[in-house]
N, CA, C and O atoms as a CHARMM CRD file, in Angstrom:
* protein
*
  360
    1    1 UNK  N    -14.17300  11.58000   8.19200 PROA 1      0.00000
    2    1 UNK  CA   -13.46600  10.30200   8.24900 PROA 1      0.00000
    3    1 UNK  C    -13.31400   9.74600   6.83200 PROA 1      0.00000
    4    1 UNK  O    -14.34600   9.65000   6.16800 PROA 1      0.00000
    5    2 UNK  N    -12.28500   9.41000   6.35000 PROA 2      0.00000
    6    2 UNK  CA   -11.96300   8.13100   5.46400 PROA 2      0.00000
    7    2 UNK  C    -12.21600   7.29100   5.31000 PROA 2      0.00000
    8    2 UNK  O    -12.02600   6.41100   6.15000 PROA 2      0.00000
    9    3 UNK  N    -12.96800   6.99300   3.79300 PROA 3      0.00000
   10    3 UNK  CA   -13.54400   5.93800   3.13200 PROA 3      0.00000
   11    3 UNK  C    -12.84500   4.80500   3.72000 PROA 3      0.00000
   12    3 UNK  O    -11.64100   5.05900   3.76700 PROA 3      0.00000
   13    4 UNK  N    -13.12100   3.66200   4.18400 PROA 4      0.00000
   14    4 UNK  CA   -11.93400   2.83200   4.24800 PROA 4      0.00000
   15    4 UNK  C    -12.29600   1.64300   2.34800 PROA 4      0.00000
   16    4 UNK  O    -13.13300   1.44600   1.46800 PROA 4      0.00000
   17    5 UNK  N    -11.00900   1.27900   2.78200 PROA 5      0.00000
   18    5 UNK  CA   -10.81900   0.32200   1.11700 PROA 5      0.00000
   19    5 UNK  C    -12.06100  -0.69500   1.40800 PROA 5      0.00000
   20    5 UNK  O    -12.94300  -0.74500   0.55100 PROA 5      0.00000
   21    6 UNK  N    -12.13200  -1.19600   2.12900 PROA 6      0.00000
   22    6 UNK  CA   -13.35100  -2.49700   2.44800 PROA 6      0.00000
   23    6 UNK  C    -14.01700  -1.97400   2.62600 PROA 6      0.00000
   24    6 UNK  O    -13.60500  -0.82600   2.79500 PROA 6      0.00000
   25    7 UNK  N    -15.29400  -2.08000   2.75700 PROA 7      0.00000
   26    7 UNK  CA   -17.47100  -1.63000   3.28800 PROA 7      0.00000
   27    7 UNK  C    -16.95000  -2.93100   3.92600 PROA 7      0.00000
   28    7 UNK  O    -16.96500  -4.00200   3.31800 PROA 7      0.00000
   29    8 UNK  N    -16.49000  -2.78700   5.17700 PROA 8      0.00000
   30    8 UNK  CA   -17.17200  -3.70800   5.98800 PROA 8      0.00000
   31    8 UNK  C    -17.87700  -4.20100   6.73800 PROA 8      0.00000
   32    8 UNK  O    -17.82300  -5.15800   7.51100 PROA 8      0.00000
   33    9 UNK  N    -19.16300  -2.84800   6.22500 PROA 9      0.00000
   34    9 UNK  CA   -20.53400  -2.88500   7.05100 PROA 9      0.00000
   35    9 UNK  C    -21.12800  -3.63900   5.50800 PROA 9      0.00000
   36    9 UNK  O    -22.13200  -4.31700   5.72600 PROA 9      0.00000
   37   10 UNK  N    -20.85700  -3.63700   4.59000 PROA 10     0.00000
   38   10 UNK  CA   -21.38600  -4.40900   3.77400 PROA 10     0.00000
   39   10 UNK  C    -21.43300  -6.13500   3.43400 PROA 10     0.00000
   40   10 UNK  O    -22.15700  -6.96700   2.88600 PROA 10     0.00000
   41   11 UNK  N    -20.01500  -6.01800   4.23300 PROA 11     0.00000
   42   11 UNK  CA   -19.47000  -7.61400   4.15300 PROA 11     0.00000
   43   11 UNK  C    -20.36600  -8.33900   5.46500 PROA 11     0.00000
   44   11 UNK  O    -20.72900  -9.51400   5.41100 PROA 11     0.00000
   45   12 UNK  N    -20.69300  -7.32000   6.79500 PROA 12     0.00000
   46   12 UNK  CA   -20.89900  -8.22800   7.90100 PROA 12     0.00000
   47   12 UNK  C    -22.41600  -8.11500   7.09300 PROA 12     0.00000
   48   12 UNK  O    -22.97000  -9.21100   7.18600 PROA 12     0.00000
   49   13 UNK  N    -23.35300  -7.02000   6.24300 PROA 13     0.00000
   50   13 UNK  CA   -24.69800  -7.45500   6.47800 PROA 13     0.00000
   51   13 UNK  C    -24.89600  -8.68700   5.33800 PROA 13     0.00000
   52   13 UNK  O    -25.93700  -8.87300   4.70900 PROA 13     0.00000
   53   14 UNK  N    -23.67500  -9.47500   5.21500 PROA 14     0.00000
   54   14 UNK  CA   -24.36900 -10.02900   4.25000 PROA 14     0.00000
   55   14 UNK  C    -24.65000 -11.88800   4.78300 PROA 14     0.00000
   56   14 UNK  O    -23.80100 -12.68500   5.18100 PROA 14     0.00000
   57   15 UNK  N    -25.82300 -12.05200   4.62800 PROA 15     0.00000
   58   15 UNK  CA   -26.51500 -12.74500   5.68000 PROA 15     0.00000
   59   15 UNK  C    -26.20700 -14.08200   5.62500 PROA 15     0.00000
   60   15 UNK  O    -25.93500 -14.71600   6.64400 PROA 15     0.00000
   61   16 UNK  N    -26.22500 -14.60000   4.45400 PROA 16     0.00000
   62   16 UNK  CA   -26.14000 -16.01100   4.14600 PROA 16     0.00000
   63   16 UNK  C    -24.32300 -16.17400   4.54200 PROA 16     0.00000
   64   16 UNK  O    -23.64000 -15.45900   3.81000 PROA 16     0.00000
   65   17 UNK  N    -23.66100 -16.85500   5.39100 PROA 17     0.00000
   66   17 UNK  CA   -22.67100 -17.23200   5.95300 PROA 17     0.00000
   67   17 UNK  C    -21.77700 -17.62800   4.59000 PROA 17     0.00000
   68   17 UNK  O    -20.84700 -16.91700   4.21000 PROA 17     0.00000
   69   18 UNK  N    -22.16200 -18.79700   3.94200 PROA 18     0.00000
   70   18 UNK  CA   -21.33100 -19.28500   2.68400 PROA 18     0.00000
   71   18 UNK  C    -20.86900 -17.93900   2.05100 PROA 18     0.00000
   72   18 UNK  O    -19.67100 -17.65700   2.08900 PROA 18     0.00000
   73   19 UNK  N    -21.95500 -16.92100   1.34900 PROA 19     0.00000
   74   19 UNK  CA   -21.73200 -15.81300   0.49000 PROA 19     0.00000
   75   19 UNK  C    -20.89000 -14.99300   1.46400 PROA 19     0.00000
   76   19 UNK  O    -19.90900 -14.54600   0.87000 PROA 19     0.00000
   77   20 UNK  N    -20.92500 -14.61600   2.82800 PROA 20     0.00000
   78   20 UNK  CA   -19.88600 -14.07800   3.03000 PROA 20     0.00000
   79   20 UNK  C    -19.05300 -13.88400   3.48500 PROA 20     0.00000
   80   20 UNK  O    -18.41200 -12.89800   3.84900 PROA 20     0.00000
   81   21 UNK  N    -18.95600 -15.41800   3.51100 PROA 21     0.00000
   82   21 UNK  CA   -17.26700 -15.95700   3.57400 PROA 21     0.00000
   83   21 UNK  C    -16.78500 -15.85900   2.45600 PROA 21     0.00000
   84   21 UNK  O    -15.72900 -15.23300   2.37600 PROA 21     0.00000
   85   22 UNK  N    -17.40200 -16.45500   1.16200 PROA 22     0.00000
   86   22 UNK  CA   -17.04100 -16.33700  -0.22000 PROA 22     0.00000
   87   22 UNK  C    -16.33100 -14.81300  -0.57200 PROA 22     0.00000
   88   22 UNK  O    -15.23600 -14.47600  -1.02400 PROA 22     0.00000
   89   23 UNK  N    -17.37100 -14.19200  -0.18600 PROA 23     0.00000
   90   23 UNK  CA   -16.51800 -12.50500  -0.20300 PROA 23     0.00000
   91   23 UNK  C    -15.46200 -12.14800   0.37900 PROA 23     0.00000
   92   23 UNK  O    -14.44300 -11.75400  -0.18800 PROA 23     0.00000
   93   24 UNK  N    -15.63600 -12.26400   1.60000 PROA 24     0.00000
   94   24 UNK  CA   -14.45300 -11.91300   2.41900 PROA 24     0.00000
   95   24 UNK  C    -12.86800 -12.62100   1.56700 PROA 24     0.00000
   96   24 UNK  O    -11.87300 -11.97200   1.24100 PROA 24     0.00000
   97   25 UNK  N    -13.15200 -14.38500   1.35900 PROA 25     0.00000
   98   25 UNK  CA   -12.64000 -15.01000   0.40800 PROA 25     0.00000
   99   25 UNK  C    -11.92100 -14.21500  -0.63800 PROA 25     0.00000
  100   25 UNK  O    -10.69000 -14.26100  -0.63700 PROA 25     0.00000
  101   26 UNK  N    -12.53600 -13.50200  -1.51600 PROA 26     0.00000
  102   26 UNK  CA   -12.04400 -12.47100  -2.72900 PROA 26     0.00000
  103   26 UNK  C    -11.21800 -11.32400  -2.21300 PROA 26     0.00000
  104   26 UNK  O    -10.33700 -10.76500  -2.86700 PROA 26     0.00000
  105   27 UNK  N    -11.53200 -11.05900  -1.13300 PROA 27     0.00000
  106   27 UNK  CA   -10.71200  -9.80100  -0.59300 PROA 27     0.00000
  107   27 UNK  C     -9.59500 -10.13800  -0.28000 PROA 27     0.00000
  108   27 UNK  O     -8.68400  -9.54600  -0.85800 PROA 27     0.00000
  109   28 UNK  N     -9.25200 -11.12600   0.66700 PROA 28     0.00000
  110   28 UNK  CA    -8.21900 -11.74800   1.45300 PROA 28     0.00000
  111   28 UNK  C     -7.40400 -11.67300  -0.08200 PROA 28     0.00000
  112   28 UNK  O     -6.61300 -10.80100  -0.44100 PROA 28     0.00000
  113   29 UNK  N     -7.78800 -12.67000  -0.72100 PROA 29     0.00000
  114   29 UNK  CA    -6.69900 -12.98300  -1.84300 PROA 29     0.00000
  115   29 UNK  C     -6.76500 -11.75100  -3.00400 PROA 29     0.00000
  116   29 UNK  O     -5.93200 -11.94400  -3.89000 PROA 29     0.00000
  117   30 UNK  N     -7.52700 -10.60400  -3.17900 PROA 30     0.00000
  118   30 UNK  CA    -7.15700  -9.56300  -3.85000 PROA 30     0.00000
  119   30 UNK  C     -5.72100  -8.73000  -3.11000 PROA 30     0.00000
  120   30 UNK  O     -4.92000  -8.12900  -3.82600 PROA 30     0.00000
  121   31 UNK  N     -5.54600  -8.81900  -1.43200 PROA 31     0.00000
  122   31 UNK  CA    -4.88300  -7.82100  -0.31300 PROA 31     0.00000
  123   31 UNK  C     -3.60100  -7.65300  -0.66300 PROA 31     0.00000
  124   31 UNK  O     -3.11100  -6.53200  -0.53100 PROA 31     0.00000
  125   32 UNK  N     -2.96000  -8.53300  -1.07900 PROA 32     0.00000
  126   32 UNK  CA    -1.49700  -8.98100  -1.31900 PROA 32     0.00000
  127   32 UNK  C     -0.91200  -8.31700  -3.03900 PROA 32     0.00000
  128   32 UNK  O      0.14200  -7.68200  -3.07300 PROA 32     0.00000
  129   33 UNK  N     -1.73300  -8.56200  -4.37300 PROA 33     0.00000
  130   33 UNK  CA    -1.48100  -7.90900  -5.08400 PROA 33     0.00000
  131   33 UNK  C     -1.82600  -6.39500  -4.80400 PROA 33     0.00000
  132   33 UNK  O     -1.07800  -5.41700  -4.79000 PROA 33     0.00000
  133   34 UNK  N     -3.02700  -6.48400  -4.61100 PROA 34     0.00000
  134   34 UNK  CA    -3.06700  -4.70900  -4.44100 PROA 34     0.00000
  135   34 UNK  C     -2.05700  -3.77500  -3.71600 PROA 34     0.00000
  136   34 UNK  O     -1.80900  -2.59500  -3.96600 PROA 34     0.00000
  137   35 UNK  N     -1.44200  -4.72600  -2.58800 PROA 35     0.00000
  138   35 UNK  CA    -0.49600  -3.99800  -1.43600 PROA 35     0.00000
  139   35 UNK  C      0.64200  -3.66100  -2.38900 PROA 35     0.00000
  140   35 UNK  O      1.11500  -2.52800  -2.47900 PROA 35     0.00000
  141   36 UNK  N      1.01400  -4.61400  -3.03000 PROA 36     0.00000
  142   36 UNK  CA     2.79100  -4.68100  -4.13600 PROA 36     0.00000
  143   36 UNK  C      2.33700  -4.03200  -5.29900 PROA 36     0.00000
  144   36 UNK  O      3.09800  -4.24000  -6.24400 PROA 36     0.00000
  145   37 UNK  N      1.33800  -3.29600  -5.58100 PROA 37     0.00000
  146   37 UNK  CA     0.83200  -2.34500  -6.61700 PROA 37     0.00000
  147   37 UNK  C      0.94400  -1.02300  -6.12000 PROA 37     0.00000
  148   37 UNK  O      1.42900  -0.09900  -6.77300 PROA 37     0.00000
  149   38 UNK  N      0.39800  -0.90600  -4.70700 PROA 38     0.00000
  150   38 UNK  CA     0.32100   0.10000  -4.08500 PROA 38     0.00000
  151   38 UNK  C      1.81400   0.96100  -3.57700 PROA 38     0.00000
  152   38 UNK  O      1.95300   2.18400  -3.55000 PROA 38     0.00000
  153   39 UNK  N      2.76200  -0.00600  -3.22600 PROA 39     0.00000
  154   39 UNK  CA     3.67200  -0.35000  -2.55400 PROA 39     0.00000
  155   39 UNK  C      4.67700   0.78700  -4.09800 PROA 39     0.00000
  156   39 UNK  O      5.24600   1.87600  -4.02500 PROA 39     0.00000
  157   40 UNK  N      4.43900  -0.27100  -5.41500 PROA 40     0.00000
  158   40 UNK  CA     5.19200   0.67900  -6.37500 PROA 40     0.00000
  159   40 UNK  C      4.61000   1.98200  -6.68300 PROA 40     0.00000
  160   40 UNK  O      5.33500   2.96600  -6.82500 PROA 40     0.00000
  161   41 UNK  N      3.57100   2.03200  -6.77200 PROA 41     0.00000
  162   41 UNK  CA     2.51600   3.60400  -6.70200 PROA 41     0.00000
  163   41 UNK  C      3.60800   4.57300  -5.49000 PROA 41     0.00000
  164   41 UNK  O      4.38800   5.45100  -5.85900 PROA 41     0.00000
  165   42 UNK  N      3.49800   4.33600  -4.69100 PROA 42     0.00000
  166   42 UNK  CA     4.45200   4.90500  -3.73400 PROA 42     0.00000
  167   42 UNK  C      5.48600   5.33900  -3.90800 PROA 42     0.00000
  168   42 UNK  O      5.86300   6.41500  -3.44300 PROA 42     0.00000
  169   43 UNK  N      6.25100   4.47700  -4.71800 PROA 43     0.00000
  170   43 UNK  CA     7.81700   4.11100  -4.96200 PROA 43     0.00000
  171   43 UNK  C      7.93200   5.64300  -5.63900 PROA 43     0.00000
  172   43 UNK  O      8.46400   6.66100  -5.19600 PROA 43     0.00000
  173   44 UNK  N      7.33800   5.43300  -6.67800 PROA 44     0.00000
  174   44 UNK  CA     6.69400   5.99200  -8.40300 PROA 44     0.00000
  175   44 UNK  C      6.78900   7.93600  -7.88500 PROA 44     0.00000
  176   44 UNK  O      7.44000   8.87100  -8.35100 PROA 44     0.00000
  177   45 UNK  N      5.99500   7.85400  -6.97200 PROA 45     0.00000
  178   45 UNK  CA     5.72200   9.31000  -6.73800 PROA 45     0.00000
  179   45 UNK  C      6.43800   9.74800  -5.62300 PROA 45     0.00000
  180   45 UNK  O      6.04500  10.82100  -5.16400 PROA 45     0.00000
  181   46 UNK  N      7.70900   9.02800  -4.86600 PROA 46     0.00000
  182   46 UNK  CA     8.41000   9.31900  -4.09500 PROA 46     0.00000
  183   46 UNK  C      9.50800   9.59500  -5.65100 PROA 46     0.00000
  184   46 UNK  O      9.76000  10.72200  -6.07500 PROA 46     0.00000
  185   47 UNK  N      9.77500   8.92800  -5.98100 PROA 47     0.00000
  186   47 UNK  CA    11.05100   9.35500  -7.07200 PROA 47     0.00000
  187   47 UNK  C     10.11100  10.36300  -7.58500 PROA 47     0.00000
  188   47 UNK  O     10.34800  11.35600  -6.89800 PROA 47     0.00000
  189   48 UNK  N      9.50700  10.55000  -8.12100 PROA 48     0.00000
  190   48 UNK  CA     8.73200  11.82000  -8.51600 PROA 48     0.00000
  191   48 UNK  C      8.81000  13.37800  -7.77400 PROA 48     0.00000
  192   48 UNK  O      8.64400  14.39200  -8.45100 PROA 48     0.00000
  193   49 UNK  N      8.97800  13.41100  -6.86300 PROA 49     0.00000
  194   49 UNK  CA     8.77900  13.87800  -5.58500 PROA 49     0.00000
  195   49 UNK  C     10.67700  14.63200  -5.33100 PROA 49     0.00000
  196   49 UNK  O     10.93600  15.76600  -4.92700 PROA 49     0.00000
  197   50 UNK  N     11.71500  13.51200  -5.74100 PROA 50     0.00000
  198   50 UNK  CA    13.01100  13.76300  -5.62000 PROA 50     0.00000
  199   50 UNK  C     13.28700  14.45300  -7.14800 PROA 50     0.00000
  200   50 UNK  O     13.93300  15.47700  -7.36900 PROA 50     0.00000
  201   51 UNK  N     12.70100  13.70600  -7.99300 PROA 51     0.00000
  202   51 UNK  CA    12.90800  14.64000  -9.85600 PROA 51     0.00000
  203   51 UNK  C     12.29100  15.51600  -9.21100 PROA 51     0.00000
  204   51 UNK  O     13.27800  16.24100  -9.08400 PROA 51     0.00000
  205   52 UNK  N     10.99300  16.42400  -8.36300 PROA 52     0.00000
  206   52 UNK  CA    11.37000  17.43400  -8.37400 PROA 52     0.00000
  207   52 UNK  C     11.89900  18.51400  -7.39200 PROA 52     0.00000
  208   52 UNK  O     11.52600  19.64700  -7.08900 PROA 52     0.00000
  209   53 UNK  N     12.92600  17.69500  -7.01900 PROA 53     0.00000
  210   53 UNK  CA    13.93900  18.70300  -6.14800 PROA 53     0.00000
  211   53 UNK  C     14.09400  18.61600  -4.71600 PROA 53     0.00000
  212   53 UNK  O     14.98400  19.11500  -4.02700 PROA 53     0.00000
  213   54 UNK  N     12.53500  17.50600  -4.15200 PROA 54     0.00000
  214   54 UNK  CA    12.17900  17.83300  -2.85200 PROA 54     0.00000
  215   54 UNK  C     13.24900  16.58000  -2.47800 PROA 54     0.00000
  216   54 UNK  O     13.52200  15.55500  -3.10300 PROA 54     0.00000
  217   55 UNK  N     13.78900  17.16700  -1.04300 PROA 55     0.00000
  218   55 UNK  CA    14.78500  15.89200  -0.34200 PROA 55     0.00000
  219   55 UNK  C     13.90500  14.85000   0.06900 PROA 55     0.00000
  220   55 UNK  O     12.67800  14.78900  -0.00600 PROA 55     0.00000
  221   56 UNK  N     14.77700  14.00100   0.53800 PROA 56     0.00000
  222   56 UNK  CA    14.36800  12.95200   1.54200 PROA 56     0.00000
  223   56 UNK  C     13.40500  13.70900   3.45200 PROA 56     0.00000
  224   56 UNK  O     12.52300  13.04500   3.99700 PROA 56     0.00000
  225   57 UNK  N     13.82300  14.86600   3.94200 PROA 57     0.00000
  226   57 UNK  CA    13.29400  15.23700   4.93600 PROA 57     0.00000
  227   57 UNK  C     12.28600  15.95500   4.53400 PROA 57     0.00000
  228   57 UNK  O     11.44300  16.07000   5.42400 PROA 57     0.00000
  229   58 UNK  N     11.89200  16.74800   3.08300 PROA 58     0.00000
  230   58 UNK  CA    10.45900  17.38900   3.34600 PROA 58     0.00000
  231   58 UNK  C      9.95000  16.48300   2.54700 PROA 58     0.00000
  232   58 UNK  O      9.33600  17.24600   1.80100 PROA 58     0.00000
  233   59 UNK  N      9.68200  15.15600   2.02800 PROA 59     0.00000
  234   59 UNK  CA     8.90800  14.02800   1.78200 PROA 59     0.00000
  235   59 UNK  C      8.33500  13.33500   3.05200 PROA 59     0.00000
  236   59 UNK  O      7.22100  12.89900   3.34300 PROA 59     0.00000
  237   60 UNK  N      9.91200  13.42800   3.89700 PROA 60     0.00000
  238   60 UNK  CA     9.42100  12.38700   5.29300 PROA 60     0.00000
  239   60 UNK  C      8.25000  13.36100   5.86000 PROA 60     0.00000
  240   60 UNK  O      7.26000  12.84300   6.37600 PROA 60     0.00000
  241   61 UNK  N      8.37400  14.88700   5.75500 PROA 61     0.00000
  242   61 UNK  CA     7.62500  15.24500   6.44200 PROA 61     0.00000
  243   61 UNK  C      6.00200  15.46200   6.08700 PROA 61     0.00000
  244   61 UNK  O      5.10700  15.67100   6.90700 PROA 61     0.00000
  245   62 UNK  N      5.88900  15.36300   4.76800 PROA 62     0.00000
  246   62 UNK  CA     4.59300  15.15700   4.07200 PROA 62     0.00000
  247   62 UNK  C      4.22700  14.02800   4.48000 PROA 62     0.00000
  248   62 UNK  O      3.00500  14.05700   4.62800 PROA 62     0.00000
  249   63 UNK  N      4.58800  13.18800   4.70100 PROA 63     0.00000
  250   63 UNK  CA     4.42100  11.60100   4.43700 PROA 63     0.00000
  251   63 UNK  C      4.33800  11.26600   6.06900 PROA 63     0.00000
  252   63 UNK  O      3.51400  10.45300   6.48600 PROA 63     0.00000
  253   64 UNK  N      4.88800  11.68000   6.59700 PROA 64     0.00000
  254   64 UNK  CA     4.65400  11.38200   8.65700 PROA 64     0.00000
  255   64 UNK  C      5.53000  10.21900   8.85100 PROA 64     0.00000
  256   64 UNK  O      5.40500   9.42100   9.77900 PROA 64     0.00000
  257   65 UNK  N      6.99800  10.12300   7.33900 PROA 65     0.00000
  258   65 UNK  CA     7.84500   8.88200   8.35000 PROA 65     0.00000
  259   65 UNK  C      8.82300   9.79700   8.02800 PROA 65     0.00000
  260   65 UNK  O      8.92100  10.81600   7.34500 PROA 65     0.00000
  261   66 UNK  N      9.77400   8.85700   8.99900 PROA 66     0.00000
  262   66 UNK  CA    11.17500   8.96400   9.40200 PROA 66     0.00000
  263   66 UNK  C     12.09100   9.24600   7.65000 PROA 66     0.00000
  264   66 UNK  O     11.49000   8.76900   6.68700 PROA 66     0.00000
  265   67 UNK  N     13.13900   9.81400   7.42300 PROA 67     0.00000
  266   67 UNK  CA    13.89800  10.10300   6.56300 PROA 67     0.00000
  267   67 UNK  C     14.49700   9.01300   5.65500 PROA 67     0.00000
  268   67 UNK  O     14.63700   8.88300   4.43900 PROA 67     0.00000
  269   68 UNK  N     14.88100   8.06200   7.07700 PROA 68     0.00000
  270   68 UNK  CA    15.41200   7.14600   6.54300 PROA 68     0.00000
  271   68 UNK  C     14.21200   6.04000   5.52400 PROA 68     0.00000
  272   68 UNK  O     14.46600   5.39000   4.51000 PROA 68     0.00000
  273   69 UNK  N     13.45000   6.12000   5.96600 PROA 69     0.00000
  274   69 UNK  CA    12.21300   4.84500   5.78800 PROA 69     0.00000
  275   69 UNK  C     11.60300   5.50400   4.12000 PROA 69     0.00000
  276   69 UNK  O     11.30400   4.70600   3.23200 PROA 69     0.00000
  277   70 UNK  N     11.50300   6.91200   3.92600 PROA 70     0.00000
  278   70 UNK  CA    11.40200   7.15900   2.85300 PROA 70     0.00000
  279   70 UNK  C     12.51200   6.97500   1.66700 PROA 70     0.00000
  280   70 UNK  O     12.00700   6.68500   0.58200 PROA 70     0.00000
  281   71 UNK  N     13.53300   7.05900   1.67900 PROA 71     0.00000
  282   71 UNK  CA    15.08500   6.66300   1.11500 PROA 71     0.00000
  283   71 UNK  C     14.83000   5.03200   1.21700 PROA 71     0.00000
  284   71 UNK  O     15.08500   4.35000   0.22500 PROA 71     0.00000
  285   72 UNK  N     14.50600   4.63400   1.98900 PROA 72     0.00000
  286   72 UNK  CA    13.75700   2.72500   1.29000 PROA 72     0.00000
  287   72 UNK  C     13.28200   2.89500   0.85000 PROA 72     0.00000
  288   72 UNK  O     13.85000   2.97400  -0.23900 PROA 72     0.00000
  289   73 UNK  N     11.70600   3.23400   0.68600 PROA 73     0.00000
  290   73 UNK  CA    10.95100   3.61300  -0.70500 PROA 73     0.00000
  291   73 UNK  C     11.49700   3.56800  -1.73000 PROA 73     0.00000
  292   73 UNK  O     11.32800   2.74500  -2.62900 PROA 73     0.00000
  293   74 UNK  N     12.27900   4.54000  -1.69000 PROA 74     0.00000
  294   74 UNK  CA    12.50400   5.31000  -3.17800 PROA 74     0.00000
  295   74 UNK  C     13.65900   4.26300  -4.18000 PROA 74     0.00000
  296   74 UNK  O     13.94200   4.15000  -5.37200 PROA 74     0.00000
  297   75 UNK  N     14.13300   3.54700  -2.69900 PROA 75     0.00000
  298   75 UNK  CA    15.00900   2.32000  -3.69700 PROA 75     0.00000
  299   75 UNK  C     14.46600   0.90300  -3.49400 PROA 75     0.00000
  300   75 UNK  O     15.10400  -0.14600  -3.58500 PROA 75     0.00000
  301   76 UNK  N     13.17200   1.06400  -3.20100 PROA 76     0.00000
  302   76 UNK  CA    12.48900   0.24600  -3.76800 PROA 76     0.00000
  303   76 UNK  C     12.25400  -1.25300  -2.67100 PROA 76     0.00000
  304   76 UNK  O     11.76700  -2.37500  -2.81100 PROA 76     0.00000
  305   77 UNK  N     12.99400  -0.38500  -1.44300 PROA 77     0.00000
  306   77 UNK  CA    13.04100  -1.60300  -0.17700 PROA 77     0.00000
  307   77 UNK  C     10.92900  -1.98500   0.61900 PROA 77     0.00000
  308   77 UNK  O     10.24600  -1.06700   1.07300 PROA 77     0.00000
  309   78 UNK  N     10.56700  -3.07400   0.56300 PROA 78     0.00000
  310   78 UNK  CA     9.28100  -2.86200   1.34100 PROA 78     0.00000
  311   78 UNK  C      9.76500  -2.66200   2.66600 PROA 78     0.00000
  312   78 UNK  O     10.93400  -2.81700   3.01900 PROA 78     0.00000
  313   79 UNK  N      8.74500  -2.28900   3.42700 PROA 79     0.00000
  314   79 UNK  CA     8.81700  -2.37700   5.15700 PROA 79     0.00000
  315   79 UNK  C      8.36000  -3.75700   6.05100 PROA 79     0.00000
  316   79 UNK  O      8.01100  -3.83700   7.22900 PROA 79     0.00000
  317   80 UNK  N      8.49800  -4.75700   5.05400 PROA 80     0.00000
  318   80 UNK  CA     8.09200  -6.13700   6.04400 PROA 80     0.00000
  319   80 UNK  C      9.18000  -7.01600   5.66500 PROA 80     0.00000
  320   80 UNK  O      9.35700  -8.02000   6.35400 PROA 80     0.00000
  321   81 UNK  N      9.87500  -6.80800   4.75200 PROA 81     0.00000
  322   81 UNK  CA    10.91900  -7.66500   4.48900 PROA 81     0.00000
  323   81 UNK  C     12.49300  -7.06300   4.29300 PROA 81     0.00000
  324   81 UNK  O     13.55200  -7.67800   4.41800 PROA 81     0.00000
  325   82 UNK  N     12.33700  -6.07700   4.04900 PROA 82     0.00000
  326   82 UNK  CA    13.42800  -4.72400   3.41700 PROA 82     0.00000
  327   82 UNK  C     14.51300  -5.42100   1.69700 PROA 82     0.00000
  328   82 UNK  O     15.65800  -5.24400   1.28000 PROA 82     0.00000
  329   83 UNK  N     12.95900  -6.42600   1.09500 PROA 83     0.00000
  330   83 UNK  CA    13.28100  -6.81100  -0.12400 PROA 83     0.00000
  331   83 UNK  C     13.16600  -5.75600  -1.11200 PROA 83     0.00000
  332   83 UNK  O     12.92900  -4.63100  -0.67100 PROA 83     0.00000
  333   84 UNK  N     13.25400  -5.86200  -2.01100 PROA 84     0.00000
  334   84 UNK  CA    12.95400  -4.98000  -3.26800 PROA 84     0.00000
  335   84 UNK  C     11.83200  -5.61500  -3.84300 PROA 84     0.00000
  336   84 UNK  O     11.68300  -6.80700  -4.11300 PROA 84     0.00000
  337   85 UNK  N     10.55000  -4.03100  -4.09400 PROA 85     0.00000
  338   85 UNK  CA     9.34200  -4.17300  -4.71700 PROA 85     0.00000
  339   85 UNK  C      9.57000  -4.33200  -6.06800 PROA 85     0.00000
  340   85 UNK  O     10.08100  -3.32300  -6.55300 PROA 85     0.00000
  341   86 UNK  N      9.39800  -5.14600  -6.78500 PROA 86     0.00000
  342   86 UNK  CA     9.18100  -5.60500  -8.40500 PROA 86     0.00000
  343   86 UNK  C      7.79700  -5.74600  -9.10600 PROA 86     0.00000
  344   86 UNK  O      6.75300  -5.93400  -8.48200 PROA 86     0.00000
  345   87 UNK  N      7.87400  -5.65100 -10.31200 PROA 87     0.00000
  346   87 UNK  CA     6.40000  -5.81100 -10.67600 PROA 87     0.00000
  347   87 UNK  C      6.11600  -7.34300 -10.72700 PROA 87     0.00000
  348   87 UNK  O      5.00800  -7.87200 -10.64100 PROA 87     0.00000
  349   88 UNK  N      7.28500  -7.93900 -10.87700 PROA 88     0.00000
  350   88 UNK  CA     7.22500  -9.24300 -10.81300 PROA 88     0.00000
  351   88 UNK  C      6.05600  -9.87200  -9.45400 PROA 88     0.00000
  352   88 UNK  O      5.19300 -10.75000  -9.45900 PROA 88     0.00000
  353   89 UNK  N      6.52000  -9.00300  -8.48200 PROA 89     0.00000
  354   89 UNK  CA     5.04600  -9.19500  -6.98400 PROA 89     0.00000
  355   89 UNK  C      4.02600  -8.95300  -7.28500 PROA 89     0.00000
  356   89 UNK  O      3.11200  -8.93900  -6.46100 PROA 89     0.00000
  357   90 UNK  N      3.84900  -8.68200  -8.57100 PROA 90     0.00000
  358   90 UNK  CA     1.85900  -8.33000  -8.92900 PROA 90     0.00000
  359   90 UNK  C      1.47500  -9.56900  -9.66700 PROA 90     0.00000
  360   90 UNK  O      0.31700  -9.72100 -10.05800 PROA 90     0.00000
């Protein structure tokens, strides 16, 4: 199984209520830059991926989406808004 990004067996043992809410606190508001970082990381190595040669259908098929949804990626559309990812979102 996969690491997940959170220990959130670390967050529930942590005992004192204030401290970990406070934590949880830091995460919540880290989620959103990291996602529009992640989001261009993606972008980055999908055009990477087309420089070298591979289409839009054997990406989708590495990747487990649809053809079309990778061709957003690559021009930079997110999947919750179908805006364009900028660094300006970090």
């Amino acid at each position: 199984m996969e690491k997940p990004l959170v220990d959130l067996d670390r967050i529930r043992a942590i005992e004192d209520p204030a401290d970990r809410a406070a934590a949880i606190g830091e995460i919540l508001v880290e989620m959103p830059r990291a996602a529009n970082e992640l989001r261009l990381m993606r972008q980055q190595a999908v055009l990477e991926l087309r420089e070298a040669g591979w289409s839009y259908a054997q990406i989708a098929s590495k990747l487990g989406l649809h053809r079309n949804r990778v061709q957003q990626i690559a021009q930079g559309f997110t999947s919750k808004d179908r805006r364009h990812a900028t660094d300006s979102d970090l």
